[in-house]
N, C-alpha and C positions, 0 to 999 in steps of 0.2 A: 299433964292436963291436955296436950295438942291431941291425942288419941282418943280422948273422948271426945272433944270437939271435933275430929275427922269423924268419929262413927254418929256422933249426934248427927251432922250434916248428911251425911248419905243418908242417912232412915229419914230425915224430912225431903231429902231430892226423890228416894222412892216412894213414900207418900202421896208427893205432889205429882211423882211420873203416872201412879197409880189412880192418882183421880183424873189425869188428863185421861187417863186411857177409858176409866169410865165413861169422859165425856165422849170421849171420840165413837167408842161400842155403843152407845146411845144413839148417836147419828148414823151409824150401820144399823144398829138393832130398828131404827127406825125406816130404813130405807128395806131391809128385810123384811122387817114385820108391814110394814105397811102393801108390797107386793105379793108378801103371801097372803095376806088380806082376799086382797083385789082377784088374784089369781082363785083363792078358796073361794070366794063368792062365782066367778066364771064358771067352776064347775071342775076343773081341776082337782086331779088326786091329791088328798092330804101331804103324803110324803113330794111328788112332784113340785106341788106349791111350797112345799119349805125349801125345797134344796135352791129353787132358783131362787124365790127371795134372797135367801145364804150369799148365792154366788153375787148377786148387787151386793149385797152387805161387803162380801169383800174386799170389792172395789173402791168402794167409799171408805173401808176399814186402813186401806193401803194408801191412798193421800193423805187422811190423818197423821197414820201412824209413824210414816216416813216423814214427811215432812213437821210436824210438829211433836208427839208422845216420843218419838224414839230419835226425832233430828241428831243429838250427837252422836248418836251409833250407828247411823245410817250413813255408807257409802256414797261416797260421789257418783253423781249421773252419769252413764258412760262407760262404767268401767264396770272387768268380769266382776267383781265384789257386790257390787250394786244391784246384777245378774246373780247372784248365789242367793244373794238378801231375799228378793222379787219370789225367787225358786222354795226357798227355805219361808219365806211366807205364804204364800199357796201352798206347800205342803204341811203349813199349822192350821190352815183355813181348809183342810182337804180333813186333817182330824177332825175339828170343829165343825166339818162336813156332816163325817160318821156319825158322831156323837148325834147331833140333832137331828140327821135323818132317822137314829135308830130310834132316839126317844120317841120324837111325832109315830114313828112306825108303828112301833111296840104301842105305844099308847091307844094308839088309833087299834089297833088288834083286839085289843083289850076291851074295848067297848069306851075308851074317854074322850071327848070332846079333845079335836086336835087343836085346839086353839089354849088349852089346859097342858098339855104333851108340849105344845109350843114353849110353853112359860117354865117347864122345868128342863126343856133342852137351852133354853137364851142364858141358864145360871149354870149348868155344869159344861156349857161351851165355851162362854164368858171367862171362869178360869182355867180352864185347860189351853187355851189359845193366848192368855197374858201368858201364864208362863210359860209354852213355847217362846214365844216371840220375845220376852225378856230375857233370857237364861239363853237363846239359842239363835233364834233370828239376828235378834240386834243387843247380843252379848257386850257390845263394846259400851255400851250406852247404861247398861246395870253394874259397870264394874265400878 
């Protein structure tokens, strides 16, 4: 019986890791969306204004996520570990980059409102960037 109660408990700790992360992409997605906003009203090229929104979103993505969504797996301050984590995060937010620059891009090509292109790069960067950062950034925290 203790095996099933070990597996019952980890699918509710990723669950609940799983909605903190929403919460937290919520607060990036807002600090993004809200820049590219501002930035797209300025005058600003579509793709230009998404990737910099992006790059806030990071930011704000990366005090969440360290400190709160992925805390146990997150390295101590200070150390090269903490330094690889930082590294190995910026290069899932550098995917999550791609991804949404090419959507807005491609969209914007296309003739569609980049604001429409915006909303389906926020879902397919959304999970592509969890599971980086579960399974690889902060591996120690999903085991």
């Amino acid at each position: 019986m203790q095996p099933i109660t070990k597996l019952i408990a980890s699918v509710r700790r990723g669950e609940i890791r799983w909605l903190n992360y929403l919460l937290a992409s919520g607060l990036a997605l807002g600090s993004d969306a809200g820049l590219f906003l501002l930035l797209l009203d300025a005058g600003l090229a579509p793709v230009t204004a998404s990737a910099t929104g992006y790059c806030a979103g990071i930011l704000v993505h990366w005090v969440i996520s360290s400190r709160l969504v992925f805390a146990d797996g997150a390295a101590a301050r200070g150390t090269g570990e903490r330094h690889r984590q930082k590294l190995l995060f910026v290069g899932s937010a550098l995917v999550g980059l791609a991804v949404t620059t090419a959507i807005v891009g491609g969209g914007s090509a296309l003739g569609l409102d980049p604001r429409l292109a915006k909303l389906a790069a926020i879902v397919v960067s959304f999970q592509t960037t969890y599971l980086l950062r579960r399974h690889i950034v902060f591996r120690a925290a999903a085991a």
